[in-house]
Structure formats: structure tokens, C-alpha cells
N, C-alpha and C positions, 0 to 999 in steps of 0.2 A: 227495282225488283231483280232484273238482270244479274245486276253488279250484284248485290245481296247471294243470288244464289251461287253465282259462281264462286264468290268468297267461300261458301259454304260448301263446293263441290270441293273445294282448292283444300280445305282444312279437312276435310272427311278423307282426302286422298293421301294427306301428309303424315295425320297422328294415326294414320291403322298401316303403315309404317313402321310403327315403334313398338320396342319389343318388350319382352323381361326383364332385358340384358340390361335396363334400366337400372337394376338394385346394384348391377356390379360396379359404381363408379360413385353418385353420390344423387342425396334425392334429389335437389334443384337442377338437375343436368335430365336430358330425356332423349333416351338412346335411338336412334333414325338408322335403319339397314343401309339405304339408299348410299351414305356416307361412311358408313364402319365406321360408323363415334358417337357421340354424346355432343348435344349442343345446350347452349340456356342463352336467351335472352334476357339483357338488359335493358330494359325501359326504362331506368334513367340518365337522362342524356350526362356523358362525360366528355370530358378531351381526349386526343388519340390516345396520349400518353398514362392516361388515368386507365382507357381502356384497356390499354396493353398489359399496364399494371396488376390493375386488378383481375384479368383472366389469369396473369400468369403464375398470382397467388393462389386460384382457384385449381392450378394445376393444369390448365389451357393454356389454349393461345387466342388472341385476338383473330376471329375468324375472318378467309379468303377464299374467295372462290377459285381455288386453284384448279379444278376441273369441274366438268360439265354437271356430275351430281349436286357439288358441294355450290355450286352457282344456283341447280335448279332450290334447293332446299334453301338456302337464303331468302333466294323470291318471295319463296313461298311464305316463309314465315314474316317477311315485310308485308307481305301483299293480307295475310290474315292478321295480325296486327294494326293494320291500318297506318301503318310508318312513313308519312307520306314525303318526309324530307330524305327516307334515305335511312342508312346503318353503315357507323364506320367500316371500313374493311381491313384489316393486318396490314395493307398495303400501302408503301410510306416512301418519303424522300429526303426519310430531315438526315442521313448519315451523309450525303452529297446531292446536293441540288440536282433534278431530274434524272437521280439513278432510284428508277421506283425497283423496289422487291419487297416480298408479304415479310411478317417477320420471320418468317421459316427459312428464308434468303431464296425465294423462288424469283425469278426478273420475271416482271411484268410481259416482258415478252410470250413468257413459257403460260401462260394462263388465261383461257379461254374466255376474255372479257374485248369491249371497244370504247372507245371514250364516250360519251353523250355529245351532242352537237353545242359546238363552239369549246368544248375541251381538251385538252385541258388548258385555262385559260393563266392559272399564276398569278390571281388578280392580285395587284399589288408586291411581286415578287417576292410574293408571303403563302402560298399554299402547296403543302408539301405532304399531305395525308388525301388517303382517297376513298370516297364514299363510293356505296352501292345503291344507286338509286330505284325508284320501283319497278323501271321496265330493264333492270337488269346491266343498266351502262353505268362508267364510271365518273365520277367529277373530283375533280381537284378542290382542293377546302383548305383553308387555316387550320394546323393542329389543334389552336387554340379552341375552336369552336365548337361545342358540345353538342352531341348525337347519340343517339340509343347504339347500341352494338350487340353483336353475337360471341360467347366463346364458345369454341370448339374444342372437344379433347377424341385424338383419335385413338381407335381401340388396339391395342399392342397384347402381347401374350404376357406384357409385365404388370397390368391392369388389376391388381390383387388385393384386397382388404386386409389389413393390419388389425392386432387385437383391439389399435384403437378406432377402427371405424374409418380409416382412410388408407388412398393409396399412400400417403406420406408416411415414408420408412424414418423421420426423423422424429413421429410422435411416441413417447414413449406412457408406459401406463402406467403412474406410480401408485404401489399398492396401498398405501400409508394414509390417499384420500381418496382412491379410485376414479381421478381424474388423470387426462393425458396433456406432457406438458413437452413445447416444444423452446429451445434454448435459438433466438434467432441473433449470430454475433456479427451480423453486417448491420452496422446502424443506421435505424431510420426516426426520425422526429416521433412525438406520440400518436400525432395523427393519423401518422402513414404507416406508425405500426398498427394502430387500433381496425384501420381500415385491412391490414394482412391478416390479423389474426382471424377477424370476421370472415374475409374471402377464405380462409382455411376451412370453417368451420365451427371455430371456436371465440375466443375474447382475450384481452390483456386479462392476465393470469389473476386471479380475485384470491387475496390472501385470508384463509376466514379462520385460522390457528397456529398455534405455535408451533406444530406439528407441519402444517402447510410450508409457514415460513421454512423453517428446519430443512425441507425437501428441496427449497427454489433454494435456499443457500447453497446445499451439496450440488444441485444442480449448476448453479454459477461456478461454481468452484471448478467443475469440468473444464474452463473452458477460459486459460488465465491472459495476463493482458497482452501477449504475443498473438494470442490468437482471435483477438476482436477489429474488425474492421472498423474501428468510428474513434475519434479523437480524444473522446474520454471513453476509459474500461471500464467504470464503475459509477452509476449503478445501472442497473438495467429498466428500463420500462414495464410497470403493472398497471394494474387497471382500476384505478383511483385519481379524483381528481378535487378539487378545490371548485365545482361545477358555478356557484354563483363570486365567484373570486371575493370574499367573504370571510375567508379561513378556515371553513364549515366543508372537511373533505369525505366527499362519497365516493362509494365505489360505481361501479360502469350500470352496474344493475341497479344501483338507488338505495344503499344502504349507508348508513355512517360504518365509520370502521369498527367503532364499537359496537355496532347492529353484526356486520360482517363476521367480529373476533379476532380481529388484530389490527391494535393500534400500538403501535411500539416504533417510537421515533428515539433515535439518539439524543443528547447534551447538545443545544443548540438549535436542531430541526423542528418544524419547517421554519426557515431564514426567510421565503419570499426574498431573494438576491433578482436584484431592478435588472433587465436587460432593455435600456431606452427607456420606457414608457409599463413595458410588462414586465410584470412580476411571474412568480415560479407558481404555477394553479395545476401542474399535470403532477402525476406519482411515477414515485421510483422507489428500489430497492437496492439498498447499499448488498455489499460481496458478505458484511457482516451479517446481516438478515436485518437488520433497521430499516424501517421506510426513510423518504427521500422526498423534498419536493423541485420541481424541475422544471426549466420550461417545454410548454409544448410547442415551441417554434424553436427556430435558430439554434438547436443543438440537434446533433445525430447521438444516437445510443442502443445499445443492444437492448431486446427487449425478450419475454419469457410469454407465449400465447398457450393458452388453456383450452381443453373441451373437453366435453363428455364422451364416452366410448359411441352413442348411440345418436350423436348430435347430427352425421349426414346422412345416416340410415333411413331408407323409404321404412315408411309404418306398416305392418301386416294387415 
């Protein structure tokens, strides 16, 4: 009963904390005075590096208790969560063995934390990421090893909504479908785009006319093969997929293409080209505007991430 209510002292004292300033950043974020930012828990447990990732898709950073606020509000929200293993923290050693800093490049030194007793221990000359345990001390861990985490986004004066509903000045809003599409030319596998676009807000870009095509075309076209980061420039990753590897290709939302409104593949496509044992089951989009099928591992490729103007907006 104790414990119960103090949890319940602890969360009554943390969310009347939290302001308006809520709508200014995105809905799944919930803005805390205490820290001047926005934080969101993750509840499902990832790797450091998934962590880091995916905050930093969301336009955070994998959170650290870099000072006393930003320590007590971690607590808190592990302690009302009931997190009893702990929350990775930003703070890491994988660029040189025991040089810890957050990833903001703060040294562990500068940061108002202590080890927990017996750490940090290295076990196995493998742990190089650092949790935040419940009573506030820190432990050394395998990066590999999966934990819930915190992102954090601190509040700046550059903090601004775009007509498409984010701070991302690289979504544009095309009038043609009235969705916003963003052009991403550093390449990442289907996966780990699919996983970006979501953390943005949106989805691998869903082609549902000729007209849509037409616009990812001009779109690609911005953006020619000098200036894509990934070993092939063409095509780029949408949001269709070959889901029961069958030949039966839907889009990310559960549509056939023909359900969708566009299925328009080139002379020859889809090939399914073997790489080992798998075949091509993810979707692409040639520079001509034809689909594309591709693998969803072992290749990097630029990809095209879609959303709605209204997709991270709090509801009235």
C-alpha cells in the first residue's frame, strides 16, 4: 500500500508538470517544465543503437541525465512505469573503450550520476552502453541487450510547425495529393527505412495513382546520382511489399496495388533476383516512375517517406 501510493504521489507530482507547450512539438512527446523539453517513453525494449536510432528519427536524442532535473524526471517516469531493469541512457563507449560521453558529447565526468555497486564491471570486455537503473545509479551493459528508453527533445526557439505538421523543414506538401513527402538520399535497407519513416510520423510513401507516381518521379528527379549516398541510385524504397513472399504484392496498409491504384511495373519486373537463399519480396521505385522489387536486406537505397499534414498533431 505504501509503495502503491507513493508511486502515485510520484506520477501526480510529475504529469501536473506538463504544460500546453505539449501541441508545440508532436503528440506522442509530453512536454515537462522541470526540463525545458519534451520526452516519450519507449516501452519496447530495443539495443542502444536501435535506441539512438530511432529517437533520432523522431527528432531527439536518446535521453541522459545530464543534470539534476533531467536525472530527477527519468526516475520518475521509471519509477511510475514500473521499469524495473532500468532505461538505456545516451551514455555509451562503443567510439573508444571506456571513453563514456551522452551522445550530445557530454564526458560522463560532467554529469551528475555514480556507478551502482560493483560498476562498472565490463563483464566479459563486452559492455560499452549505460543504463539508468531505479535508484538513480548507473550500470555498464552489452549494447546488444534490449531495454525500454527515453527520447528527449529540448525546447530551442527553432521549435516551429511546418505546413506539414512537423518540425521537419525537409517535408514538403504536395498539392497534387495533399500529402507530405519527404526525399531521404542517404541509404538505408527497407527495414530501417520503414522503421524512419514511422519514427517521423509518417510511412514508406503508398503510391495510389498515376498522378502520385508522376509527383515521387519529379520528386526523385531533384536529387540525381551524385547526390545519393548508397551504392545504387536507383530506385528508391516505397511502401509495398511481396508480405507472404508468394508474388501477391501489398502495400504497408494491406492493400493490393490494384486495391491501392497503381500497379505499373516495367518489361521484365518483378525478376525476384536470388541473393543466397532470398529473393526480392520489398518494393521500389525506379527514377522512371515503374515499380521495382528489391531486397529487403543486404542492399542500401534511398527511399521517399509519406504523411499526412495532421498525422503528429494532438487532437482538439
Amino acid at each position: 500500500m505504501v509503495k502503491l501510493l507513493t508511486k502515485s504521489i510520484l506520477a501526480l507530482l510529475f504529469f501536473t508538470s506538463v504544460s500546453a507547450e505539449s501541441r508545440e512539438y508532436r503528440f506522442d512527446y509530453t512536454y515537462n517544465n522541470e526540463i525545458a523539453g519534451w520526452w516519450k517513453l519507449h516501452r519496447i525494449p530495443g539495443t542502444w543503437n536501435e535506441a539512438r536510432l530511432r529517437c533520432h528519427a523522431e527528432g531527439a536524442v536518446l535521453a541522459s541525465p545530464l543534470n539534476e532535473h533531467l536525472l530527477r524526471v527519468m526516475k520518475t517516469i521509471v519509477a511510475t512505469n514500473s521499469l524495473q531493469c532500468g532505461i538505456y541512457s545516451g551514455i555509451h563507449a562503443t567510439l573508444s573503450k571506456g571513453v563514456y560521453n551522452s551522445v550530445e558529447g557530454v564526458p560522463l565526468s560532467r554529469i551528475p550520476v555514480s556507478w551502482a555497486p560493483g560498476e562498472p564491471d565490463n563483464y566479459e570486455n563486452n559492455e560499452s552502453c549505460l543504463l539508468l537503473i531505479p535508484n538513480g545509479t548507473m550500470a555498464d551493459v552489452n549494447c546488444t541487450q534490449v531495454f525500454p528508453y527515453i527520447c528527449y527533445k529540448k525546447k530551442t526557439q527553432s521549435v516551429v510547425q511546418t505546413t506539414c505538421g512537423t518540425t521537419d523543414t525537409k517535408y514538403f506538401l504536395e498539392p497534387r495529393t495533399g500529402s507530405c513527402y519527404k526525399f531521404h538520399y542517404i541509404g538505408q535497407t527497407w527495414h530501417q527505412a520503414y522503421m524512419t519513416c514511422a519514427a517521423e510520423g509518417g510511412h514508406l510513401a503508398i503510391i495510389n495513382s498515376a498522378t502520385e507516381a508522376q509527383a515521387l518521379k519529379e520528386l526523385f528527379a531533384k536529387y540525381p546520382a551524385n547526390t545519393i549516398m548508397a551504392k545504387y541510385k536507383d530506385p528508391a524504397l516505397v511502401g509495398f511489399l511481396d508480405w507472404s513472399k508468394d508474388n501477391t504484392w501489398f502495400t504497408i496498409h494491406g492493400e493490393t496495388l490494384d486495391e491501392a491504384g497503381y500497379n505499373n511495373w516495367p518489361a521484365g519486373q518483378p525478376d525476384n533476383m536470388k541473393h543466397g537463399n532470398q529473393g526480392e519480396q520489398c518494393g521500389g521505385l525506379f527514377r522512371s516512375g515503374y515499380l521495382d522489387d528489391v531486397w529487403c536486406e543486404h542492399l542500401t537505397l534511398p527511399f521517399i517517406c509519406e504523411k499526412s499534414p495532421d498525422s503528429l498533431l494532438t487532437e482538439e
